[in-house]
N, C-alpha and C positions, 0 to 999 in steps of 0.2 A: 459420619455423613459421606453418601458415594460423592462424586468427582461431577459429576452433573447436578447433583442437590447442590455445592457447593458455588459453582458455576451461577446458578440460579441467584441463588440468595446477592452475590458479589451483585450481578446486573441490576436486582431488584433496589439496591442500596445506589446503585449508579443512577437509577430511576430517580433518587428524589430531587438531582438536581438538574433545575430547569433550563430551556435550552440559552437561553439570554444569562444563566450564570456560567454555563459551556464556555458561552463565545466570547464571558468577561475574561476568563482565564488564559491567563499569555502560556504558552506550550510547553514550559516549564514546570508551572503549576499545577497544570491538568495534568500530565505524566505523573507529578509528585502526588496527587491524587488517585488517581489512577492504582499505582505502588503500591499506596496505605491499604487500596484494599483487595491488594493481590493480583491486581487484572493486567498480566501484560501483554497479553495477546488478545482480539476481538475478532471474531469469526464474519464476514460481510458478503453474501451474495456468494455462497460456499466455501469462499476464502477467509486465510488467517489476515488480519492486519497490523504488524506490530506496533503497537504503542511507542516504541523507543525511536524505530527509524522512519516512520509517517512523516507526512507535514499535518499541522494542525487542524487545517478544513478535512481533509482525507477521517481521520483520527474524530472528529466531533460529529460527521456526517456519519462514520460507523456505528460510535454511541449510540446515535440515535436509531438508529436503524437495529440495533440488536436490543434497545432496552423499550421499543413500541410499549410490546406489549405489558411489560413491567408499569410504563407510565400509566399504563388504561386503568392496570389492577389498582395504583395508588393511590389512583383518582377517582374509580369505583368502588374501593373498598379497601381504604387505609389497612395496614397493618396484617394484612392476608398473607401468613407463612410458606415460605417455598415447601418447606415440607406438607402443607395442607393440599396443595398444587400437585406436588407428588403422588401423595394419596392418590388424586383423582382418577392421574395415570392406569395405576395399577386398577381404580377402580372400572374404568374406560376399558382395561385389558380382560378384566373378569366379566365386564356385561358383555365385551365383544363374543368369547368364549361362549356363555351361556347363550344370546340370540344367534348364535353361529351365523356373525355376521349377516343380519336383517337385513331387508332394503331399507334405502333412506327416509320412505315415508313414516316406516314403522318406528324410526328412530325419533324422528321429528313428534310422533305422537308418544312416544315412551316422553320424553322432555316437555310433551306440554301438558302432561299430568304431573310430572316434577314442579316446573316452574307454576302453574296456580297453585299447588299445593302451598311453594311456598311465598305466594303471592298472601294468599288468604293467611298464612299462619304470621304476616307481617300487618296485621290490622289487628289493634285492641276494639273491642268490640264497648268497650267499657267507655271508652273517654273518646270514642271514634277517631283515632288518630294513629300514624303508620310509623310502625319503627323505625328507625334507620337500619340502611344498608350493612348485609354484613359481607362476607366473603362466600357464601353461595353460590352467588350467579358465576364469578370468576372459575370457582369450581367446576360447576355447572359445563363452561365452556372449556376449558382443560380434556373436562373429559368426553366431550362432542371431539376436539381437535385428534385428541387419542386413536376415539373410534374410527375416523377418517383414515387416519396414519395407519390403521393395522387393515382398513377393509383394504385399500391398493396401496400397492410401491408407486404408481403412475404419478405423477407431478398435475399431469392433465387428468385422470378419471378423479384424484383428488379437489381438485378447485371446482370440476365442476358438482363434483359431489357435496361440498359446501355451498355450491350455489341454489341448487336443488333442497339442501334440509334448509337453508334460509327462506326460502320460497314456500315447502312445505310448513313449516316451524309457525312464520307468518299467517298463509291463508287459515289455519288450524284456529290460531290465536283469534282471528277475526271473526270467526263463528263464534268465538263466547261472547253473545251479548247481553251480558248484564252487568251485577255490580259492578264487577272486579274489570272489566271488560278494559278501561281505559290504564288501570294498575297493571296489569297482566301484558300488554304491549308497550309498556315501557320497560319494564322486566326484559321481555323477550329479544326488544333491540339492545340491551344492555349486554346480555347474551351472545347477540346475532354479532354487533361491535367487537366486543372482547374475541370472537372466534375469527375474527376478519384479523383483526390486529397479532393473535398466534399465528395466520396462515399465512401473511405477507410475504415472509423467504418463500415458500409457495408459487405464487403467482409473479414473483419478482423474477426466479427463477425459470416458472415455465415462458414469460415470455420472451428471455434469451431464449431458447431452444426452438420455440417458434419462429421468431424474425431467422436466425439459423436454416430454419427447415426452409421456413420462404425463400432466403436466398439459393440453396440448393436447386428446389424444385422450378425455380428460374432458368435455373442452369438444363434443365431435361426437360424445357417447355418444348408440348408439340402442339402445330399448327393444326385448325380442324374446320371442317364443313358440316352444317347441321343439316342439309337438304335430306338427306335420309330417314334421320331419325326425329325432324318434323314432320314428313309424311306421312310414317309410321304413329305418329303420336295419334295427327288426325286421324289417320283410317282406324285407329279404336276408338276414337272418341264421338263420330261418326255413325260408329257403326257397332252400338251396345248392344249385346243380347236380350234377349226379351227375358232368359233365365239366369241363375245364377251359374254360370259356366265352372265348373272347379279348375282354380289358378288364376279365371281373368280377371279378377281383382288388381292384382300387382301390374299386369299391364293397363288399367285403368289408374291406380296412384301413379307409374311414373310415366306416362303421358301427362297428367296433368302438373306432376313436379317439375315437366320441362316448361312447358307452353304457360304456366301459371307463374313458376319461383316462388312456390310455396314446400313446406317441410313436409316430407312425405306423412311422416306417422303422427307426431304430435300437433299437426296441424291438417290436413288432408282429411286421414282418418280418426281426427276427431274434434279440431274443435272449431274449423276453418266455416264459415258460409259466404257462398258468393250471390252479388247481385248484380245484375246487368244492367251496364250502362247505355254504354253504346257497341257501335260492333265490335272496338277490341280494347274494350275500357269493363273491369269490372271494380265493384265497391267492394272490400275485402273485411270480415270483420271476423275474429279469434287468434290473431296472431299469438303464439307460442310463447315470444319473448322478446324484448326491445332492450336499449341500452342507450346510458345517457352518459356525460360526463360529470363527476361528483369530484371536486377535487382534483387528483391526481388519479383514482380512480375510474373504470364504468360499472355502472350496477344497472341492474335489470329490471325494469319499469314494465308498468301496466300498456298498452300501446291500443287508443282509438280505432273503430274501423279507418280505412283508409283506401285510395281509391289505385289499380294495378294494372300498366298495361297487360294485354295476353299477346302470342306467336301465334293464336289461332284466333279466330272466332269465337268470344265470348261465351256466345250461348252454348255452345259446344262442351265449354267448360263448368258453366252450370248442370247442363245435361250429367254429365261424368260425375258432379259431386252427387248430385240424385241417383244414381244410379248406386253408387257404395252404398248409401244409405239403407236404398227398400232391400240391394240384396245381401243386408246384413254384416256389410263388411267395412262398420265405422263403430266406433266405439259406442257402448252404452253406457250414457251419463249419468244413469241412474248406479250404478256398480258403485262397489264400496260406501252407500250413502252418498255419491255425488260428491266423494273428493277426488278433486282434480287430479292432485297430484299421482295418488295410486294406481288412479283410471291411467294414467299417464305413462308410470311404471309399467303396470301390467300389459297395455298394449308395446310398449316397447320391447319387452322381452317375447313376446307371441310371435310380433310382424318385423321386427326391423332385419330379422338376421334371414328372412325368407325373398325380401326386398334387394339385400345386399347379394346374393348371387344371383338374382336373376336383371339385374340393371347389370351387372359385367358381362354376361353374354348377350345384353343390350347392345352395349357399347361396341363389341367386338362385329355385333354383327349390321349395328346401322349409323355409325360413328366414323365418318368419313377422317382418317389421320392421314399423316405423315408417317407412319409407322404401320407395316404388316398387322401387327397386334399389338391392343397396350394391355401391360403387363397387369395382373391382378387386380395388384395393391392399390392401380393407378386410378382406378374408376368405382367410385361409390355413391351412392343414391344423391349425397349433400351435392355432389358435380355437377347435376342435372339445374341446380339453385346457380351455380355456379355459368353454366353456357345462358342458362335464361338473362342471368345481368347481361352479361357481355353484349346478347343479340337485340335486348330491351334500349341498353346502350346506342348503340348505334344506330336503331331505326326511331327511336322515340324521344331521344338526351334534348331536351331545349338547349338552344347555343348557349344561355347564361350561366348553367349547370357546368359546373365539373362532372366528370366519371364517377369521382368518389360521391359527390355530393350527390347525385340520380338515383346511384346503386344504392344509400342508404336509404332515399325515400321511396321506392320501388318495392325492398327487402324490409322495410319497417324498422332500421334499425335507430333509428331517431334521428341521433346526429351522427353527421360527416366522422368515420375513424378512420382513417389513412391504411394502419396496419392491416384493418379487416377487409381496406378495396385490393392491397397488394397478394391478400392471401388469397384472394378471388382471382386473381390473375398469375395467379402463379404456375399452372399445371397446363393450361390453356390458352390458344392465341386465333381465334376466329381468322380464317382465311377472306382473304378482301371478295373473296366472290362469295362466301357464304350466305346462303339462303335464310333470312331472319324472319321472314313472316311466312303465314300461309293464307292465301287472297283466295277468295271464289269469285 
């Protein structure tokens, strides 16, 4: 048995005891447990923890934290073999091979002809009644976690890449409506669960490195005036061609990425529609993606139209989404059968990366800094979401509002996230004379 099968099985067997029989155990006992079944070191948040020289809370908060996933399998599907787990690895590593590494939606549909498959093969048809649970689904998800781990070494293309096949995996599921329909999404959250609980060191991880990077990029904040590159905004949105100009697309997206704080590609170009309010009130409705608090977690929620200030004139910004539209430069809903996700895919791989250098000689060239030139890396389309809070902020924030609390309902992000207002203000710091609106 390799040294990681072994590993496996040790945690799995530390899995069966519950956390309230953890915490009965005086530090003695638990060590001496521990011992019996070989485990003296426990790995936490990349780190070794030793068993022998810990204190007890340290040492029981590890356990838990390394045998999650173990707990879900035990609880999902008694008696499932580290070596069945293993299997799934290798099996993960030979579909990666063969789809030479797919996009995520392809993967999300490869698995949701797996899991009805073996939705349906778990109904007698005889006595209409449904098997019990075996160790599939845990497989199942082993080897999604696998496929993830081999498409990037990124900590970050990885979580969001599980967020994406959770998303695909789901809206897939929800088009089967029939029998099985209510079978088959409980399957799939059972799946969608057990992959969340593999990827936890994941996301535990990437958000040290994030709060990290924030503090950093604090550190090399520069100060900025928009009056430039709001007037630029308007004078194209103003002033649309009657034809389809080859390239002025992209200065029509990120005009309105600024003046709106909408998502250039997955939302702009394609699923965004605006309705006029008033002169700088619009009703917003396709937002891309929202987030709530579950727990100790955020997960990604369906999100209401909802209502946004604009830096310009409303109508102007309706004009502009009309405008991609007739001259063909917004997605077609119809593609792939009208799944989202792939339409989603596909435009991102076409537009984003044609987007990203031409917003940096944006910036260079009507982005009033502190700074001769910012450097590259320093300006990306998401920044453009990023000056719209800031300026939204401060001519529009009702006094009862926090910053944080405005910026998520402006941004659609549901509730108040602390870490997601500081990461918005990390690169950028609006100059006290900065021009925030555009008045006729």
């Amino acid at each position: 048995m390799s040294q990681v099968l072994e590993l496996q099985t040790r945690l799995q067997e530390l899995a069966k005891l519950e956390e309230i029989d953890l915490r009965a155990l005086n530090l003695q006992a638990l060590r001496k447990h521990l011992y019996s079944i070989k485990i003296t070191e426990i790995e936490r948040d990349g780190k070794s923890v030793s068993v022998n020289s810990s204190r007890k809370a340290e040492v029981i908060e590890t356990i838990l934290q390394a045998t999650a996933p173990y707990r879900l399998i035990n609880q999902l599907a008694p008696g499932t073999s580290p070596e069945l787990l293993d299997n799934a690895i290798k099996i993960a590593d030979e579909y990666y091979e063969i789809s030479n590494g797919n996009q995520i939606a392809d993967l999300a549909e490869d698995y949701l002809k797996k899991i009805l498959e073996y939705t349906q093969g778990r109904y007698d048809a005889k006595t209409g009644n449904w098997l019990p649970p075996d160790g599939t689904l845990v497989v199942f998800a082993k080897q999604i976690v696998g496929f993830l781990e081999r498409k990037s070494d990124s900590l970050n293309t990885r979580v969001n890449n599980r967020t994406k096949f959770s998303h695909a995996l789901l809206e897939m599921g929800n088009s089967v409506k029939d029998f099985w329909h209510p079978h088959l999404i409980r399957n799939i959250e059972t799946v969608l669960t057990t992959v969340l609980a593999m990827c936890k060191p994941w996301a535990v991880e990437r958000k040290k490195m994030q709060k990290a990077g924030t503090t950093e990029r604090h550190k090399d904040q520069h100060q900025v005036a928009l009056d430039l590159l709001l007037q630029h905004s308007y004078e194209v949105l103003t002033n649309l061609p009657e034809d389809n100009r080859p390239g002025h697309w992209k200065e029509v997206v990120l005009a309105l990425a600024l003046v709106t704080g909408r998502r250039a590609v997955s939302e702009l170009m394609t699923s965004a529609v605006f309705t006029e309010i008033d002169t700088y009130t619009l009703n917003f409705k396709g937002q891309a993606k929202s987030k709530k608090k579950a727990g100790d977690r955020w997960i990604n929620v369906e999100r209401d139209d909802y209502e946004i200030p604009t830096l310009i004139p409303a109508k102007y910004c309706v004009m502009g989404l009309d405008w991609l539209a007739k001259s063909g430069n917004r997605a077609d809903l119809t593609k792939f059968d009208g799944n989202l996700v792939k339409i989603g895919e596909w435009m991102n791989s076409r537009y984003s990366s044609k987007l990203s250098t031409d917003v940096k000689k944006w910036a260079n060239k009507y982005l009033i800094t502190d700074v001769a030139e910012l450097e590259p890396s320093k300006f990306t389309v998401h920044k453009l979401r990023q000056l719209y809070a800031m300026a939204a902020i401060r001519i529009y924030k009702p006094a009862n509002h926090s910053n944080d609390q405005y910026m998520s309902e402006i941004l659609g992000h549901g509730e108040t996230d602390r870490s997601t207002g500081d990461a918005y203000r990390a690169d950028f710091q609006l100059s006290p004379d900065s021009l925030c609106r555009i008045e006729e």
